[in-house]
C-alpha positions in Angstrom: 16.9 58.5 108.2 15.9 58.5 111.6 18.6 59.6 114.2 18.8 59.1 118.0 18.8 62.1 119.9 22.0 62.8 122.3 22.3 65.5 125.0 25.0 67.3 125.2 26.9 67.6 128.0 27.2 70.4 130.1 30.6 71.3 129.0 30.0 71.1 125.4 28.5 73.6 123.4 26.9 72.1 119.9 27.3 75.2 117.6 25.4 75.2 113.8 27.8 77.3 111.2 26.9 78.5 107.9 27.0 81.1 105.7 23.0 81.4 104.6 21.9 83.5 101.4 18.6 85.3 101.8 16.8 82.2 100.4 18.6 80.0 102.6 20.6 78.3 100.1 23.9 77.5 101.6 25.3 75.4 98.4 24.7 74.3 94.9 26.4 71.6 93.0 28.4 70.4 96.2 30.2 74.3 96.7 29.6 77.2 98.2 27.9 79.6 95.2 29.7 82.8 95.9 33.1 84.2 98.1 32.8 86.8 99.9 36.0 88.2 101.5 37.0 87.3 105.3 34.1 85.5 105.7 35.8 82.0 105.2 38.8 83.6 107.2 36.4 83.7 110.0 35.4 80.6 109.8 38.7 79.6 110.2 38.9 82.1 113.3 36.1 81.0 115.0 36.6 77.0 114.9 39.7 76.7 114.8 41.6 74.3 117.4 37.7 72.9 118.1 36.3 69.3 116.4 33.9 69.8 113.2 31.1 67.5 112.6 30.2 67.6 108.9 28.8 65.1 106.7 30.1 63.0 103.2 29.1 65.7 101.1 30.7 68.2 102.8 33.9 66.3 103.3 33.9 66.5 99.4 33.0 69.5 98.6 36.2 70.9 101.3 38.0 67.8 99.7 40.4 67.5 103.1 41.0 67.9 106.8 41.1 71.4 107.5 44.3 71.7 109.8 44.1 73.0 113.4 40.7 71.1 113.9 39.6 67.7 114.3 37.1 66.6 111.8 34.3 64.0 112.0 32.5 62.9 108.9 29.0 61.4 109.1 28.3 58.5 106.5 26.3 55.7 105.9 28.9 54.1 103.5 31.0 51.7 106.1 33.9 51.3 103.7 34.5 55.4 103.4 38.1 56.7 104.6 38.5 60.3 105.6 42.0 61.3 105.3 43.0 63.4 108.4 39.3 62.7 109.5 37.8 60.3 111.7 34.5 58.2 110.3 31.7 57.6 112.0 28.0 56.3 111.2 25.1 58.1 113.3 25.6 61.8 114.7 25.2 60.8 117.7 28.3 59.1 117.6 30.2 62.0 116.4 28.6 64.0 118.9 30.1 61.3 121.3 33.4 61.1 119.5 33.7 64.8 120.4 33.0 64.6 124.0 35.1 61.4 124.5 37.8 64.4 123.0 36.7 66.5 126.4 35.8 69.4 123.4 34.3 72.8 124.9 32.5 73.1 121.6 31.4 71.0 118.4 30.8 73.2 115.3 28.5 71.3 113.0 29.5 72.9 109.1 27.0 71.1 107.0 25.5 69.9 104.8 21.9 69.9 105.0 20.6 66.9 105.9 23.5 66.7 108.9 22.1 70.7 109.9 18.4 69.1 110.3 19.5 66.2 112.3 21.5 68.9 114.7 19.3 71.6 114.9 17.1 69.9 117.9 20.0 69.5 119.8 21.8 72.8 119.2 22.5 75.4 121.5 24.0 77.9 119.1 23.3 78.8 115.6 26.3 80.9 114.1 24.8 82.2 110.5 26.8 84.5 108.2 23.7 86.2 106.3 23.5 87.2 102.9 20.8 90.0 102.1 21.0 88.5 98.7 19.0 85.6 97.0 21.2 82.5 95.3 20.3 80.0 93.3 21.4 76.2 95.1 20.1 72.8 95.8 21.2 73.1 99.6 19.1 74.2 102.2 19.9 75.9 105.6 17.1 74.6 107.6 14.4 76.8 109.5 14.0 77.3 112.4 11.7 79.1 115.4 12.1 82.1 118.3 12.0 80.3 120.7 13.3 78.1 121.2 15.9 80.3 119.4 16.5 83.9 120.5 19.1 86.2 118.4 21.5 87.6 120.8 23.6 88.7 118.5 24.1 90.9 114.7 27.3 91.6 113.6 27.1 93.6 110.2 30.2 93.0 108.0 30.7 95.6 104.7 32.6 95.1 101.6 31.9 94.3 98.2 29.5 91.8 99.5 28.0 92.8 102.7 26.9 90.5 105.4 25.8 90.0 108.7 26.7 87.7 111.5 23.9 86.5 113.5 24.1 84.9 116.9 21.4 82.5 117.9 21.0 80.6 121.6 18.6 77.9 122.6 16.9 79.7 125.1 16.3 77.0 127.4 19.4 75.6 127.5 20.7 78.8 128.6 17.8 79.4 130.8 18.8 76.7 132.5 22.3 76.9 132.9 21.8 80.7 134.2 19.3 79.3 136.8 22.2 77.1 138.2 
């Protein structure tokens, strides 16, 4: 699938979210393969009242519309209905969706192949780490510094420990700060 690029406006921050196992498995059989406590309570924290962009899959797997956020679901199947949701067909046009919504940020949640088509046009990748190895069939994609830089660890303990990582685009930022 080929996919248009789209910058982003000014305004809008494009944010990447996952939690990522040390593998960089971030699901298996349509789920998530583990809880770890909090973490999904700060997912909740962090997006909430913003616009998510996910894809079909990922729609599925959640099974709803999470409240307190506006959700876009990417497919290709033109007769899909998204509950709650609003449907659209390229991610650029969710990405356009979002900013017709004047949104200060767009957190893309997944799955896979939605996280490759993103990544170029990122600014922010927002990663819960596991130090731990899962077995999955869905990849977090990989990625460079630069263009990424991480500006940000967080480390989380508990039965399962983690870490939040905060990655910017450098040169969008380099950019902006020039300004």
């Amino acid at each position: 699938m080929t996919e248009t690029v789209v910058t982003t406006n000014n305004l809008m921050e494009l944010i990447l979210i996952a939690a990522v196992a040390a593998n960089g498995v971030i699901g298996c059989d349509n789920a998530i393969p583990w809880h770890i406590p909090g973490e999904q309570a700060r997912f909740k924290e962090t997006t909430w009242g913003h616009c998510l962009l996910m894809g079909r899959k990922t729609w599925d797997s959640i099974g709803r519309a999470l409240p307190g956020r506006h959700s876009i679901v990417v497919t290709r199947n033109m007769n899909f209905k998204a509950e709650g949701g609003e449907v659209v067909y390229s991610l650029p046009e969710g990405i356009a969706i979002a900013q017709s919504r004047q949104a200060a940020k767009l957190f893309i949640i997944g799955g896979e192949q939605i996280f490759r088509l993103a990544l170029a046009q990122a600014d922010t990748l927002l990663l819960s780490r596991l130090d731990q190895a899962v077995p999955g069939d869905v990849f977090f994609p990989s990625f460079t510094s630069p263009p990424f830089q991480l500006t940000k660890t967080e480390k989380i303990s508990g039965p399962v420990p983690y870490r939040i990582e905060t990655w910017q685009r450098l040169d969008k930022f380099d950019v902006a700060a020039a300004s």
